[in-house]
C-alpha positions as CSV (number, residue, x, y, z in Angstrom):
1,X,86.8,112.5,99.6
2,X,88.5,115.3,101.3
3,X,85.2,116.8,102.5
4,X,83.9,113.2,103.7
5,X,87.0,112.2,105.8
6,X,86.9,116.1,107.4
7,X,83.1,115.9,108.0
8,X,81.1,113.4,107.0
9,X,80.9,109.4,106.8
10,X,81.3,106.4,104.0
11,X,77.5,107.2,103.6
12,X,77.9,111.0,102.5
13,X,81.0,110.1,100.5
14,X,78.5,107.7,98.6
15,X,76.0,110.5,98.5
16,X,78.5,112.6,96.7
17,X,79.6,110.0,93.9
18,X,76.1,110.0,92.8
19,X,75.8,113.9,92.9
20,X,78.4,114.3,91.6
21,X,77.6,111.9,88.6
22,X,80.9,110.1,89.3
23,X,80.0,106.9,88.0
24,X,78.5,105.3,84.0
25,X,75.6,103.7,83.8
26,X,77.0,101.2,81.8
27,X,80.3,99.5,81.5
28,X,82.2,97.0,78.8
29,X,82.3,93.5,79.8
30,X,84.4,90.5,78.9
31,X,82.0,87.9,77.8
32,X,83.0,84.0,79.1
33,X,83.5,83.1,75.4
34,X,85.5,86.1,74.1
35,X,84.2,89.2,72.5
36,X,82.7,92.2,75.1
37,X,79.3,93.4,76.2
38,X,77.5,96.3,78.0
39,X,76.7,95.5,81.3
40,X,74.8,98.4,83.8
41,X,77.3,99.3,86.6
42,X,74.7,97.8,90.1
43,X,72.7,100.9,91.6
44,X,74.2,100.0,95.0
45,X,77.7,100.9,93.0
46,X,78.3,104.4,95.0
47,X,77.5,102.5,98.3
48,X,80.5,99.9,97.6
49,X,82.7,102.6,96.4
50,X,82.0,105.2,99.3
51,X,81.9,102.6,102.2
52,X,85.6,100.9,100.5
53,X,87.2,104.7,99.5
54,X,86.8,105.5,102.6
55,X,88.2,103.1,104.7
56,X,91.1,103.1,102.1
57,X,91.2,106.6,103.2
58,X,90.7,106.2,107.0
59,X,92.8,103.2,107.7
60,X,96.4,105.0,107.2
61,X,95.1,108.1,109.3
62,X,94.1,105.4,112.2
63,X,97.2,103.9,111.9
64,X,99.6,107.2,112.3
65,X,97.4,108.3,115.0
66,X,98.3,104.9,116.9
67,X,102.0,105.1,116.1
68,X,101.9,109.2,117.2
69,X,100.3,108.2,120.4
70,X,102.3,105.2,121.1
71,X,99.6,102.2,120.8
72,X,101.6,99.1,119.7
73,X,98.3,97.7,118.1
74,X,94.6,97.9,116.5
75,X,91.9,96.1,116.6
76,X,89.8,94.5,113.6
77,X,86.3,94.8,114.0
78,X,82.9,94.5,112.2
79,X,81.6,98.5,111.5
80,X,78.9,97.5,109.5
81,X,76.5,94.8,109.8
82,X,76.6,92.2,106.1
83,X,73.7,89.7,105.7
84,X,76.2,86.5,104.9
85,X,79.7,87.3,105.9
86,X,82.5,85.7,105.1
87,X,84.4,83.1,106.9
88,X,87.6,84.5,106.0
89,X,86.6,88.0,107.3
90,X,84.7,87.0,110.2
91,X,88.3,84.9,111.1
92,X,89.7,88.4,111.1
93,X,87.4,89.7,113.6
94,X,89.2,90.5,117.1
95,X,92.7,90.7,115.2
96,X,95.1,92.7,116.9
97,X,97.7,94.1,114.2
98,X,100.7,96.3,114.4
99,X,99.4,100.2,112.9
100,X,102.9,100.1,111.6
101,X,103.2,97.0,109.4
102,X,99.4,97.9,108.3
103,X,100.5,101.4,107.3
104,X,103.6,100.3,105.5
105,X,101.5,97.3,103.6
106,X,99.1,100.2,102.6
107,X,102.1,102.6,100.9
108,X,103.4,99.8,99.1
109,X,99.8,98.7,97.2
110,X,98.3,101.6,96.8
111,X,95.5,101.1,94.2
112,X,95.1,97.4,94.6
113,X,93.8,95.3,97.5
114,X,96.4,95.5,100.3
115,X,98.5,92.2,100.8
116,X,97.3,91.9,104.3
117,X,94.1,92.4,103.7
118,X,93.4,95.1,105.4
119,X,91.3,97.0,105.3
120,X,89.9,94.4,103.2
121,X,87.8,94.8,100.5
122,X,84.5,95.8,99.3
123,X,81.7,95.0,101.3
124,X,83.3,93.6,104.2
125,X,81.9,95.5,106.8
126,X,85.6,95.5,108.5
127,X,87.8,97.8,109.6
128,X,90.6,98.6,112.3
129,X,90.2,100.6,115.7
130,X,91.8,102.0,118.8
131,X,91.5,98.6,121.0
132,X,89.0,99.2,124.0
């Protein structure tokens, strides 16, 4: 992660969890009707996990960088191109949020998905930036 955010991209992040053997092949399921199965983890896996790791990782720095340099807000924009988005994110598009309620959201759920929603979550293709 450390190496990504310093020098690389969601995409060599991803690169890495599957170099690095970070994921199983196979995880335990709940079945529907009780009891558990084996299900194989999706080969686009280290894609979602690089791409939402990242921007987990990203979003805080943005967001100090705006409040250091004085910028009252950020934009939410579309970084990567989906085949169906959502309505709920594409609603989200053009947002303008305050860096400092988004950072503060962020301490206080770390490990979940944030209560604002942003960043939101896998497979979005959202994120924040300096408004142009």
């Amino acid at each position: 992660m450390k190496e990504a955010a310093r020098s690389g991209t969601d995409d060599t992040l991803a690169a890495s969890i599957i170099r690095d053997g970070c994921l199983k092949e196979r995880v335990e399921r709940r079945k529907p009707k009780g009891g558990m199965t084996m299900a194989a983890v999706p080969v686009t896996a280290h894609e979602t996990m690089g791409e939402g790791e990242f921007n987990r990782y990203y979003t805080p720095g943005l967001c100090r960088r705006a409040i250091e340099e004085g910028l009252g807000e950020l934009e939410v924009y579309r970084a990567k191109a989906v085949r169906e988005p959502r309505p709920m994110s594409e609603a989200k598009i053009g947002m303008r949020v305050d860096p400092r309620v988004i950072l503060e959201n962020l301490r206080q759920t770390q490990g979940v998905e944030p209560a604002l929603g942003l960043p939101p979550g896998p497979n979005s293709g959202l994120t924040l930036r300096i408004p142009r």
